[in-house]
GUBAZA-522772 format. One record per residue (C-alpha): x, y, z; residue in one letter. Coordinates in steps of 0.1 Angstrom, whole numbers, plus 5000, padded with zeros to 4 digits. Each point is the difference from the previous one (the first is absolute). Layout:
N
XYZA...
END
This chain:
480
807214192862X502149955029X502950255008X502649684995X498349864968X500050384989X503850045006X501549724983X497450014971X501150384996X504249925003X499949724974X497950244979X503050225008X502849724995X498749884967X500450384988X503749945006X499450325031X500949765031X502049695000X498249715014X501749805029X499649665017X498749945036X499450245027X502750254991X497850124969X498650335012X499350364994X501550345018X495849965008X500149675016X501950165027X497150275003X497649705010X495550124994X501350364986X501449824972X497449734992X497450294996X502250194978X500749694978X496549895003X499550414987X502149944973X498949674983X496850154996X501450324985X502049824979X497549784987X498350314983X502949984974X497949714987X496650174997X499950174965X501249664982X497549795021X496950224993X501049974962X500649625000X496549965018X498550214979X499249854964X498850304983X503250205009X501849744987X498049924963X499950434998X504350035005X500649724975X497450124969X501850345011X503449854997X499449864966X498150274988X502750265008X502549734982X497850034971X500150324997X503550075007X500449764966X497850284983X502150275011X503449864987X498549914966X498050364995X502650215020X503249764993X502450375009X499549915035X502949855020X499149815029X500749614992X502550005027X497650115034X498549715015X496750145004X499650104966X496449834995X499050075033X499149625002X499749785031X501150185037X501050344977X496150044993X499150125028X496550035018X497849904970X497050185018X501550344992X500349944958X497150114982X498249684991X499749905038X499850365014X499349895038X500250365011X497550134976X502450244987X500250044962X497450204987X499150085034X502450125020X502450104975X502349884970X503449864988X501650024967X503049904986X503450264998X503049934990X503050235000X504050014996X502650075030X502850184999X501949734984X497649924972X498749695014X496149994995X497949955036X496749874995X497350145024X496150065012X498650355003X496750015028X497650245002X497350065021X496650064986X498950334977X498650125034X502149975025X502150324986X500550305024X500750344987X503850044985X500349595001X500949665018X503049935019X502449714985X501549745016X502949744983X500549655010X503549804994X500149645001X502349835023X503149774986X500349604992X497450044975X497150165014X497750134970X497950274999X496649845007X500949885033X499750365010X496550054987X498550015034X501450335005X499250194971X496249875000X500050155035X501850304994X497950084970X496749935021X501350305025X500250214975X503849994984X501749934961X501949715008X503149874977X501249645005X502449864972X503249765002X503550115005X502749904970X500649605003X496649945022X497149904984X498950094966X502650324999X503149974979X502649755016X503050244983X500550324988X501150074964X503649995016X499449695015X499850135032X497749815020X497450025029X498349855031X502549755019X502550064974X500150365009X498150135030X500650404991X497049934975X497850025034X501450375005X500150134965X497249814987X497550145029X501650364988X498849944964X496449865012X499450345021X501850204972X497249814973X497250035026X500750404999X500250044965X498050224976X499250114968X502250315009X502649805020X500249694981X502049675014X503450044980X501349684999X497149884977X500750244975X504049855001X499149645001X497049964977X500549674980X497150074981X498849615002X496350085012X500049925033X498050295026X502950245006X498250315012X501650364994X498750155032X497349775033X497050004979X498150075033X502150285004X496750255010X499149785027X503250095017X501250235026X503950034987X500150135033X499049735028X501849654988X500949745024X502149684992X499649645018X502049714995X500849625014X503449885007X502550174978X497350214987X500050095038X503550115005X499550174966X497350215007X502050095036X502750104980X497950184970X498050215024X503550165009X501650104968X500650324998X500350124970X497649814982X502349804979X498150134969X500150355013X498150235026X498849895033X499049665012X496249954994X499049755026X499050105028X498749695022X501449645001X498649645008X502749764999X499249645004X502149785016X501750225011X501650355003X503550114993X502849894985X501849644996X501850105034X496750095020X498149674985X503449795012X500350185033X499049785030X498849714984X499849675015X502949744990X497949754985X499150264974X503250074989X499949814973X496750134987X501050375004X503149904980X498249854968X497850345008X502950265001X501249844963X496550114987X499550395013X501750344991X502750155017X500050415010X499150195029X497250095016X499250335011X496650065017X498350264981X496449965001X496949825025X501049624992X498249665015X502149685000X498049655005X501749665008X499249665015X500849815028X502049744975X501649984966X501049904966X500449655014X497850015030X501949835032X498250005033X501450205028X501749795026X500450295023X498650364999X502350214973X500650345005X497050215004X501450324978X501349794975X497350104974X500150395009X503350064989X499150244965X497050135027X502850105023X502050234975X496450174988X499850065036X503550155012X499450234966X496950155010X498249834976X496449875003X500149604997X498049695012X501149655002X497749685002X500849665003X497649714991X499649735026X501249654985X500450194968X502649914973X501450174971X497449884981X497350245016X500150274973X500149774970X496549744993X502349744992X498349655000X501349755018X502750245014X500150015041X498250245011X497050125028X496949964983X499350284973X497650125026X501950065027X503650164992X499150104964X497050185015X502250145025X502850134972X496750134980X498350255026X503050115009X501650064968X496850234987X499450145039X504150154993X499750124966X496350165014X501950185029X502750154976X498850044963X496150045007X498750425001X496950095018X496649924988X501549684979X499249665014X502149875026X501650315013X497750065033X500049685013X504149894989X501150075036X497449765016X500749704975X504050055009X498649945037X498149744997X501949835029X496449845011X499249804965X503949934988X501749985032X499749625004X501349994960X503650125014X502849805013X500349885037X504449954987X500450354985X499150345010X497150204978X501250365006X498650354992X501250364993X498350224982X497850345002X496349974997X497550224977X499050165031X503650135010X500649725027X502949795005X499149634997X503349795010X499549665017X503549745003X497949685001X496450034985X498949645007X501150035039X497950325002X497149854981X500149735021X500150175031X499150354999X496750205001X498550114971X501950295003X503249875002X502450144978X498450324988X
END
């Protein structure tokens, strides 16, 4: 495709995204027009990178198995959502939107038991249904995953919780990450915040959840690692104080509670479960009492508060980051503990980038971990959207294999580094798959620096500013 051809096609893709306004006759032209070859490469650059927005729809829509597999999955998990209001009719989610997990809030139908693409259950490891009160008495419907019988090392597995993101993202588009957490070796809890998914919309109150009330992704992730911790001897309180006695699966205490290391738990979460878990890993006290528990962080998309994911954005995504802001908590962040943030090179709306946005904009949370002394990482997928960290069908996105595989490795590789002990799998070899500049560099963003900072398992400083430009560049060596 020729550089002119490659311009225009790429500013009326911009134009019809309302980012540029399109003019008439020869006075039409970019700040990169004036830049002459330099600019056609970048914009030839760009096209291309932007066109992996469209990969994860267009392998599904080519692919006619993928497609029969999400819609048997979409009305079977209609189905039995139907079941579980007529045997369990206490429950009191009518209002979320993803209630059935039906159509795009299914999720990957490879990773549900009846498809099982990964092999997992049985295999690898197991999920089974929780379900426990918050603080407020509004019931949260969750998954409990295990590894296998014996994959347990000496006083038990460290546990990792994973928060949804907001707009309606259910539980099962998260899946991904608990099948591969468990396969390392971990007890994973994934489960849906009041007013997403198949939780409670309201509280007995009336006080209600998700959009409505993004605190729920604060105090909400505090009750999930509260009910992963819990025992026969330290039971989880509130479901003692909200038991409606109407049958549904409320369990006193995690039923996998032996599995467990109480002490080695590490939290994830997309979008406002991201600035949620920044802010959760610094609460001090523990809003139920004692210290704070967690003790590493993976926060997709990204790290920090509403102010850090505002901070530098471009113009065009104003809007986007407004509609976003509505949707995720507000508190402080104070770095705390070793804490990864992941982003893409685009967003909720993906727009294509006219001319090069600042390079730090993403690094923003990575920047405060880093002025506190605090270990931290921060990646950012190239032509990734918001989408990375959620199998959404038809949602824009790189293909699952690209920036979801990215976001996997490097979600168990930082919860390996922090939360694995020696002689359990993962913890010799965590360093190297954090440095894996030579097989993920060319999965990170040309537009936005991939940065470093953190202390190795062998005592060594490993801090790089642009990860990709080393990869690219640098010996095998480089940044060591």
């Amino acid at each position: 495709m020729g550089g002119e051809h490659t311009r225009r096609a790429l500013l009326h893709l911009a134009a019809t995204a309302g980012i540029v306004p399109v003019a008439s006759g020869a006075g039409a032209a970019s700040a990169g027009d004036r830049e002459g070859n330099a600019d056609e490469e970048y914009l030839d650059r760009e096209f291309r990178n932007f066109a992996k927005t469209r990969e994860a729809p267009a392998e599904q829509a080519a692919d006619p198995g993928f497609m029969r597999r999400w819609q048997a999955r979409s009305r079977e998990n209609g189905r039995r959502y139907a079941e579980r209001v007529a045997a369990e009719p206490g429950w009191r989610s009518h209002a979320n939107l993803c209630a059935t997990w039906s159509e795009q809030c299914t999720g990957d139908p490879g990773l549900y038991r009846d498809v099982d693409d990964r092999g997992f259950y049985g295999a690898v490891g197991e999920r089974r249904r929780v379900a426990f009160y918050d603080r407020q008495g509004a019931r949260l419907s969750g998954h409990l995953w295990t590894p296998g019988e014996a994959s347990d090392a000496g006083a038990g597995l460290p546990g990792v919780v994973v928060t949804n993101g907001s707009v309606q993202a259910p539980e099962p588009l998260y899946w991904w990450a608990a099948q591969s957490l468990v396969a390392a070796g971990y007890v994973v809890l994934t489960y849906d915040p009041r007013g997403q998914g198949r939780s409670d919309s309201v509280t007995p109150d009336g006080e209600r959840g998700g959009n409505a009330d993004a605190e729920v992704f604060v105090s909400n992730q505090v009750d999930a690692v509260d009910f992963l911790r819990s025992t026969p001897d330290d039971p989880y309180a509130p479901n003692a104080a909200y038991d409606r006695g109407d049958g549904a699966p409320v369990e006193s205490y995690n039923p996998a509670f032996e599995r467990l290391d109480r002490s080695r738990v590490g939290i994830a979460g997309h979008s406002a479960g991201a600035v949620g878990a920044s802010i959760v890993q610094g609460l001090d006290p523990w809003p139920t009492g004692g210290d704070n528990p967690v003790d590493a962080v993976v926060a997709w998309d990204n790290l920090g508060d509403s102010e850090a994911l505002a901070a530098r954005r471009p113009e065009r995504e104003a809007e986007d980051v407004a509609t976003l802001l509505e949707t995720v908590p507000d508190g402080g962040v104070e770095p705390r503990v070793p804490a990864m943030g992941q982003a893409g090179d685009y967003f909720l709306t993906p727009r294509p980038h006219v001319e090069p946005p600042d390079p730090d904009a993403k690094s923003v949370g990575f920047e405060r971990w880093r002025e506190a002394g605090v270990d931290a990482c921060q990646l950012v997928v190239r032509g990734g959207t918001h989408y990375e960290w959620s199998r959404t069908p038809t949602f824009p996105a790189t293909s699952w294999e690209f920036g979801n595989a990215l976001a996997d490795h490097y979600t168990v590789a930082w919860f390996d580094r922090w939360l694995k002990r020696p002689g359990e799998p993962g913890y010799g070899d965590a360093d190297d798959r954090l440095l894996a500049d030579d097989e993920w560099g060319d999965h990170l963003s040309f537009h936005y620096c991939s940065r470093r900072a953190f202390a190795g398992r062998d005592g060594r400083e490993y801090a790089c500013d642009d990860v990709r430009g080393e990869s690219e560049t640098a010996p095998p060596e480089r940044a060591r």
